[in-house]
N, C-alpha and C positions, 0 to 999 in steps of 0.2 A: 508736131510730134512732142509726146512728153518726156522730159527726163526728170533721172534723179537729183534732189538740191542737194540733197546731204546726207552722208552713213556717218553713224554716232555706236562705238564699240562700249561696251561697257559690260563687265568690269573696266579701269583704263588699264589695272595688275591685277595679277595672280599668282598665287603658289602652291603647284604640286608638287608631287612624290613621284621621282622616277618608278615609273613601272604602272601608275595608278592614269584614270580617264579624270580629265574636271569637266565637267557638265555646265557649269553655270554662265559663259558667255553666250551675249546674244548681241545683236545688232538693232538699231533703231533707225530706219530711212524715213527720210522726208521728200517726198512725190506729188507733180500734178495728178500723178494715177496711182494711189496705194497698189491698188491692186496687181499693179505690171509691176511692183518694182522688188527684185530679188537680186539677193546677193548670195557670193560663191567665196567663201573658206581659203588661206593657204599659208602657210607659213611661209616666213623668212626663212628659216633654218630645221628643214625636217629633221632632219639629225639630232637636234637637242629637244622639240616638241612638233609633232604630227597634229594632224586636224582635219577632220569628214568634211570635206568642203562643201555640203550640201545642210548637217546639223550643226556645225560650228564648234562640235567634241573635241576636244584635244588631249593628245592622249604623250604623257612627258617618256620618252625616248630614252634621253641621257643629261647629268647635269650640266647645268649653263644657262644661259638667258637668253632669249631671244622672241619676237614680234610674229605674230598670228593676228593676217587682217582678212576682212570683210570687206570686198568689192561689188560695187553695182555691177550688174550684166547687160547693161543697157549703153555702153560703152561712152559714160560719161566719165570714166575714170573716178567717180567718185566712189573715197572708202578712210577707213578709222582703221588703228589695230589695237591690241591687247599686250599688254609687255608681258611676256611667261617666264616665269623662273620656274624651272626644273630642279628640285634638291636630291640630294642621297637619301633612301627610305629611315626613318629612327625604329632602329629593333628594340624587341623587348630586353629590357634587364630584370624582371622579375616582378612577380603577385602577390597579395597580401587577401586573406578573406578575411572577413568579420559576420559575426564573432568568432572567437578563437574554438569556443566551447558555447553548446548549445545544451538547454533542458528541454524537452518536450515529453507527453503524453501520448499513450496509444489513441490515433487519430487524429493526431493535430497536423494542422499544416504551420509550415513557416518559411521563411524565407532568408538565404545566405544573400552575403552581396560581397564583387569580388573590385580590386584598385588594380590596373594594371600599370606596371610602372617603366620607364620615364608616361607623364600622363598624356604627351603628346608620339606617343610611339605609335606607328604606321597601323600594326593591324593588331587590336585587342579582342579580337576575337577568343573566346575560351569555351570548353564543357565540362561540364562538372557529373561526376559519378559517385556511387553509394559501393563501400567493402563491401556491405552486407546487405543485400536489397529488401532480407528476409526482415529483418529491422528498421531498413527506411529506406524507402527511392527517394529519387532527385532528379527535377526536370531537366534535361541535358546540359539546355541552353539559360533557363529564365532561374535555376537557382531554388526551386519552389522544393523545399523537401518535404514528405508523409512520411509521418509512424504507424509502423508496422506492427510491431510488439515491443515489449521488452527486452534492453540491449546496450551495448553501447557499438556505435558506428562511425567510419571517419568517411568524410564527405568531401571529396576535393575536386580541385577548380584547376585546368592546365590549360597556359596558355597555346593558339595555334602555334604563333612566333616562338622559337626555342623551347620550345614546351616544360617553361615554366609550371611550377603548379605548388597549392597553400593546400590547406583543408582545415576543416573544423571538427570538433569530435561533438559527437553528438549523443548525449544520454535521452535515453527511453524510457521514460521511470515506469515500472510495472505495477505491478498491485502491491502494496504494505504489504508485506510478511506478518501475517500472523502464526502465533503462539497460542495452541489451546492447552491448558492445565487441568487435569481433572480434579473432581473433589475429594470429599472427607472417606465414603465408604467403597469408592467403585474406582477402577483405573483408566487409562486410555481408551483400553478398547472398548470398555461396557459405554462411557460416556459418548465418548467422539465416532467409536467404528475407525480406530487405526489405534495402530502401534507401531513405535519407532524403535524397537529394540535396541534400547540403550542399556549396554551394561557397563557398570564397575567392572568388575571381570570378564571382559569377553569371550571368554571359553566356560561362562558358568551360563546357562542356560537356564538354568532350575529360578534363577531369577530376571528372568527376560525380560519383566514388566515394571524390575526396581519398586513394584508395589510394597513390597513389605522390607524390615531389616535382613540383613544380612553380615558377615563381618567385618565385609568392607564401610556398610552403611548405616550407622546409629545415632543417637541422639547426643555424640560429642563431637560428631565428626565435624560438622559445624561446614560442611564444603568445600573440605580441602581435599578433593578429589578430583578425579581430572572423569567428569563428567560430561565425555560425550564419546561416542564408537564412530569412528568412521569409514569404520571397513566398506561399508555399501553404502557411497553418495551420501557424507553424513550421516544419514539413517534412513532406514527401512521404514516407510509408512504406506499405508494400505486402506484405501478409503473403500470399504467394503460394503457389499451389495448381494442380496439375495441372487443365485446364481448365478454368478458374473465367474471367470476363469480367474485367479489371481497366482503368481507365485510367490510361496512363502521359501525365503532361504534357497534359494536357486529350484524351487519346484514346483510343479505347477500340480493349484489344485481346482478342479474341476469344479463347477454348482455348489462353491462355498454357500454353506447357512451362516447367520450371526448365529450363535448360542442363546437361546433366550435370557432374558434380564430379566424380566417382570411376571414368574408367575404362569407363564404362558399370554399375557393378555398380549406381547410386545413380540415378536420372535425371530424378523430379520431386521434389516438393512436400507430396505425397502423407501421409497418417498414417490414413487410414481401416482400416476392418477387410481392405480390399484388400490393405493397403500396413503391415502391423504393424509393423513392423522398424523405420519412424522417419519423418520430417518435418522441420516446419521450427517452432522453435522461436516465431519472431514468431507465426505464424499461430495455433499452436497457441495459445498465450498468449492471441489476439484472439478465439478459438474459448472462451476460458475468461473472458471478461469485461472482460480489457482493450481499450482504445480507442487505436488511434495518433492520438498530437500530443493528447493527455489524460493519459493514464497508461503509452502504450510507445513507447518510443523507441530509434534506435539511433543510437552514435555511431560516423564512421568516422577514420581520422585515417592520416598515412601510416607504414605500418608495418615502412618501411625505418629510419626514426628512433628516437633514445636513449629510452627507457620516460622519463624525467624530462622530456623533450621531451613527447611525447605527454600524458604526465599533464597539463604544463600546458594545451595545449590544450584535454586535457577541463574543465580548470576554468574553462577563459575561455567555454568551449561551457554550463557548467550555470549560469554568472552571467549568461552574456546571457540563457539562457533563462527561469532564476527572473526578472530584471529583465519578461523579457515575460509572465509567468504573473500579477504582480504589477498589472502596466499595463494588457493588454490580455487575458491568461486570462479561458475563460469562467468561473462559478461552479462548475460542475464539475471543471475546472482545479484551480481553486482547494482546492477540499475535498479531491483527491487528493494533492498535496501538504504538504498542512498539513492538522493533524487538528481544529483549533479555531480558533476564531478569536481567541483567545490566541496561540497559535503563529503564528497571520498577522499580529498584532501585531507579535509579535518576532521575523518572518521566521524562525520555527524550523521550516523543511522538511524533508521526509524522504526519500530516495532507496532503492532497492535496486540492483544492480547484477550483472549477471551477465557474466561474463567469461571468453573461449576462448583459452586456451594463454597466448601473450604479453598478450591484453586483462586476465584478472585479473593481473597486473603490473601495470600501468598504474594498475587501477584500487586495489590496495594502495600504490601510491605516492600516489594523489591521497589517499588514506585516512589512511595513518601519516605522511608526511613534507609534506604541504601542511598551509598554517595561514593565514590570514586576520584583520586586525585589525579589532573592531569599533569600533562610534561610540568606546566608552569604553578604546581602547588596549589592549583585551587581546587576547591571541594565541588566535584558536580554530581549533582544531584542524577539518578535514573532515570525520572520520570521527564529529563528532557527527549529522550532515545524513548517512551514511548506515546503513539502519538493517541491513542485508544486504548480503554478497556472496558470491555463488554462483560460485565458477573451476570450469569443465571443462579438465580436460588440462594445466592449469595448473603452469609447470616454476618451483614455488615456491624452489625449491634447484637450481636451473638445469639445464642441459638439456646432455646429451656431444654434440648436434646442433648447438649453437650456433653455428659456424661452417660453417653447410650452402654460407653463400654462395661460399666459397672451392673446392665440389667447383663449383659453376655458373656458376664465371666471373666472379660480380659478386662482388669483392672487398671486404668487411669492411663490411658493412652496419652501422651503427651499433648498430642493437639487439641483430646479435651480438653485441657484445663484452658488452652488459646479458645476456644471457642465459646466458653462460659460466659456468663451476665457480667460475671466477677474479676475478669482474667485482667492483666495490666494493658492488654492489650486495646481493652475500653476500660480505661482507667481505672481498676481497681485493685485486688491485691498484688503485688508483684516478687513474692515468692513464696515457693513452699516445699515441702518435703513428700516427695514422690516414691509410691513402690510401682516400677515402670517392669509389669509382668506381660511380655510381649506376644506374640502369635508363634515367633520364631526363634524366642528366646529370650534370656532376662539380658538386661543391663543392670548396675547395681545401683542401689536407692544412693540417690546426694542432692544437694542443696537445688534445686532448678529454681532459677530464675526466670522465671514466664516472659514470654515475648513483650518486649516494650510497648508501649501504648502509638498504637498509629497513628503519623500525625497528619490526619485525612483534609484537612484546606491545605496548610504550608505550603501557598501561594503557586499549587504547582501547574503546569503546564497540560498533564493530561487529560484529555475529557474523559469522564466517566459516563456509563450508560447501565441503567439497569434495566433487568429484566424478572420477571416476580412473576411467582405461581402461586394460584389461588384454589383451594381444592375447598368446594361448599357442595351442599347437599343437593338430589335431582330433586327432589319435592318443593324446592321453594319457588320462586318467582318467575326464572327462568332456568328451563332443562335442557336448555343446549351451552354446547360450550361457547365463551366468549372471548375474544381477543382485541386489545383497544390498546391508544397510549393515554400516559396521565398526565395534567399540567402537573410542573414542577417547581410553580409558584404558589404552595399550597402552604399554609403557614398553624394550620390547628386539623386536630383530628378528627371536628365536625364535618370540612370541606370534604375530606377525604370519604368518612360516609356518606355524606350525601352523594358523592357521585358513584360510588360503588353503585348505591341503590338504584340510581339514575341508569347506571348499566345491566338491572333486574341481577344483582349479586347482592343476595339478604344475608347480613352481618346479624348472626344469630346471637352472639356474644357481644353485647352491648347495655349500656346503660344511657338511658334518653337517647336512642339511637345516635349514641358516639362508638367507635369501637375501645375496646376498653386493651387492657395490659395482658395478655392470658399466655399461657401455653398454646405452642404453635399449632397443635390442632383446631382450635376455633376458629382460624381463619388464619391462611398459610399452605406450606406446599407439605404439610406431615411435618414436616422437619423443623422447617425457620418459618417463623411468624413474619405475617406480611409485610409488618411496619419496617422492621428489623433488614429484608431483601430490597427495600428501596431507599434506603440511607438513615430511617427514623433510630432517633433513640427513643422509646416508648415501649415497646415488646418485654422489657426488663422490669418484671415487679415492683421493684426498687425504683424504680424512677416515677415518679408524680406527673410530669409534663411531657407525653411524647412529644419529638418536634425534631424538624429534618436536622441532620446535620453533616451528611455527606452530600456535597453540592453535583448533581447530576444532570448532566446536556438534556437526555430523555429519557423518560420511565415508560415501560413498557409490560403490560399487564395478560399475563394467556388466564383464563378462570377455567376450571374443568369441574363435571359436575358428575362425572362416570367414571372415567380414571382412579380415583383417589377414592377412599372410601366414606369422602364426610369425617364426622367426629365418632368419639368413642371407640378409638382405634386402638389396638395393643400396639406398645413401643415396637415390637419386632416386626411387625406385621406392616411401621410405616415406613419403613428402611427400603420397603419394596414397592412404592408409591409414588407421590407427583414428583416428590423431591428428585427422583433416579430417571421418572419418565419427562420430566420439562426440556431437558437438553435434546431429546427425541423428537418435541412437534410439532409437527409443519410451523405454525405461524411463530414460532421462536426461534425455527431454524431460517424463515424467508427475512424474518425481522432482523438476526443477529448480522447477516450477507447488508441488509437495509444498511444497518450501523456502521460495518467496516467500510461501505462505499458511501457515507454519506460526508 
């Protein structure tokens, strides 16, 4: 008959948790028969640890110490034990997560992680939940959060034990807030398709559009007005659409038309596969994610006034309004602006900005030549707050149109003289004596000092993107219209022909097929000469050497060969042309959406 030689317990200790199973004892016999030789569980003291006499489980009862052996059943009496210490469970005292504060993007994933503490506490079990699911869930158990939209959210962690619990706050950062500015001759609505009925007076109505003077708004006022209405959500804006319902002022209006712009060639709102050819930039933009009085807005301002006039305005328009994002913005507001809550800390906002003809003006002046001091006396600059701007049509080296108001009777609009070859604003003369005979009234002749000269490098931080309209004749090379971008490492006016032509766009106005210096009908959008809309100084007679000098991320070229009517255009006749219709088409509107998400 065989017996057992010897049972070997091992662990020889151990130490559980009252209340808790230890799994990990086992027995090792040594037998002339492995196979016959089995052993039976039991404790010294059930009372302080129990044990499956069959698995060897022991499962801790109450504190104390006490011996849990393994006996042969073959009645050699041979067997080994286990010394068990049973302790009092360790409760939680409390959790920490990290990070404290999160940034994320719509669609990201990330991951919290949570310290339960003391780190030897019995049961660290926890789940973690989202305030706002609508803004970002959270895996219950693994911590794994998704963005949702734009927002901010708090994400916390509770433990099972005492139900502890930390959280993180979580920003959502949504899409840049852009700012569109209209230009020199047309307002919000003609350009963008919205308006933001912003008055100086808001019970004056008759000026809803701040398009022209008024007597709260003139050429001294210099922006000390408290420009912004906030009766409706900030402001009322309305990305408008060939029969779509919309309400204006609490009313709804049914199969709204846009008003035509152009003559009849141009007549709603439109951008469907109907309607290719173009839209309205608001909508489109609204169509793409953004939200007015969240993240799109427009500014209007009156566009008879000096660009250094206007700029200020716009800046007393973006400090009321961060003032109200800050105070009263919802949480989504909030993340759209500011990408963390670090940045909201240090009020470090972000803007983008898109700008038609005279509006990127404006908004290069609030950029390079405005500055603000902060808590700690230092001078900052605008253009760290914003992080784009996109100009269409934009006469960045001024415009041979400058002076339109003088073929129309309204004599010397202030911003002509900013937009001139000559103005200080591109370095030339910087003052003179004005008779400022207005649309809606005079102001009286005195000294104007024209807008200072913009100081368009001055190391600054935001990229610029332009975007340039080419209106050339259907008879030449190619009769469709073209859209392309330009390298922006171009450094002479031959490169720049050559690839025009390379793009079947015949530069009619040239000498040794270079383009030459001309009036912006030659080649340009009616208005602003080509060179001039993509940062060149050369469009200006006076200059000898065109050659870049507004430094630009990407150039971006729409040519139209139907639209516009070619050359030999009356002055009047091109006020109603590429210049008004480029913020309208397709590939300027799909391009500028490109820009602000690139």
């Amino acid at each position: 008959m065989s017996y057992v030689n010897s049972v070997t317990v091992y662990p020889s200790s151990a130490t559980i948790t009252k209340g808790k199973w230890y799994y990990g004892a086992y027995a090792s016999i040594a037998s002339d028969c492995p196979e016959c030789a089995e052993v039976e569980w039991y404790s010294n003291s059930p009372s302080i640890a129990s044990v499956n006499k069959t698995t060897g489980y022991i499962y801790g009862v109450s504190t104390g110490t006490t011996r849990v052996y393994a006996e042969a059943t073959d009645g050699s009496g041979k067997k080994d034990y286990i010394t068990v210490t049973v302790t009092a469970p360790v409760s939680v005292t409390g959790i920490s997560v990290c990070p404290t504060s999160l940034t994320m993007n719509v669609g990201d994933n990330d991951y919290l992680y949570e310290t339960v503490y003391p780190s030897n506490a019995t049961n660290q079990t926890v789940t973690w939940c989202s305030s706002d699911e609508s803004v970002a869930t959270v895996n219950t158990y693994s911590g794994k959060v998704t963005a949702k939209k734009a927002g901010i959210v708090t994400i916390t962690a509770t433990t099972a034990d005492g139900g502890y619990s930390d959280s993180c706050e979580v920003w959502v950062h949504g899409k840049t807030p852009v700012f569109l500015i209209h230009g020199r001759t047309s307002n919000s609505f003609y350009v963008w398709g919205a308006s933001n009925r912003i008055f100086v007076n808001p019970m004056d109505t008759s000026e809803a559009d701040n398009n022209h003077y008024n007597s709260s708004i003139n050429a001294l006022s210099q922006g000390n007005v408290q420009y912004l209405y906030t009766n409706k959500n900030v402001q009322d804006i309305f990305g408008y659409q060939t029969g779509q319902t919309i309400k204006v002022d609490g009313t709804n209006v049914a199969n709204f038309t846009m008003p035509g712009v152009f003559n009849g060639q141009f007549d709603d709102g439109k951008y469907t596969s109907e309607h290719p050819e173009g839209g309205n930039l608001a909508y489109y933009l609204k169509s793409n994610g953004y939200k007015e009085n969240v993240n799109l807005f427009v500014f209007n301002y009156p566009n008879e006034d000096a660009v250094k006039y206007s700029a200020q305005k716009f800046e007393a328009y973006i400090n009321n309004l961060i003032s109200y994002v800050r105070t009263s913005g919802s949480n989504e507001m909030k993340a759209c602006f500011y990408a963390s809550k670090n940045d909201y800390n240090n009020n470090n906002y972000k803007i983008n900005i898109v700008g038609h003809s005279m509006g990127g003006l404006v908004a290069r002046y609030f950029i390079e030549n405005m500055y603000y001091t902060n808590p700690c006396e230092e001078k900052i600059g605008y253009d760290k707050h914003v992080d784009k701007l996109i100009t269409i049509c934009t006469p960045h080296w001024g415009s041979g149109y400058a002076d339109v108001s003088n073929e129309t009777g309204i004599k010397h609009k202030l911003c002509d003289h900013d937009l001139d070859f000559d103005s200080a604003m591109y370095g030339g003369n910087s003052s003179t004596t004005i008779d400022c005979n207005l649309i809606l009234g005079d102001c009286p002749d005195y000294e104007y000092v024209v807008t200072e000269t913009l100081n368009h490098q001055n190391n600054r931080s935001t990229k610029y993107y332009a975007i340039a309209a080419i209106d050339y004749p259907a008879s030449n090379k190619n009769e469709n219209d073209v859209a392309f971008e330009m390298p922006t490492n171009y450094n002479n006016i031959t490169q720049i022909s050559n690839f025009l032509a390379q793009k079947g766009i015949c530069v009619e106005n040239s000498v040794n097929g270079e383009i030459i210096k001309v009036d912006p009908k030659g080649l340009g959008d009616n208005m602003v000469g080509f060179l001039s809309q993509i940062g060149w100084i050369g469009d200006n007679p006076n200059i000898a050497t065109p050659q870049p000098e507004i430094q630009m991320e990407k150039i971006f070229i729409d040519a139209d060969t139907n639209g516009g009517n070619g050359d030999n255009i009356p002055i009047i006749e091109a006020l109603f042309l590429l210049h008004n219709k480029a913020p309208h088409r397709m590939p300027i509107l799909q391009k500028t959406h490109e820009y602000l998400e690139d």
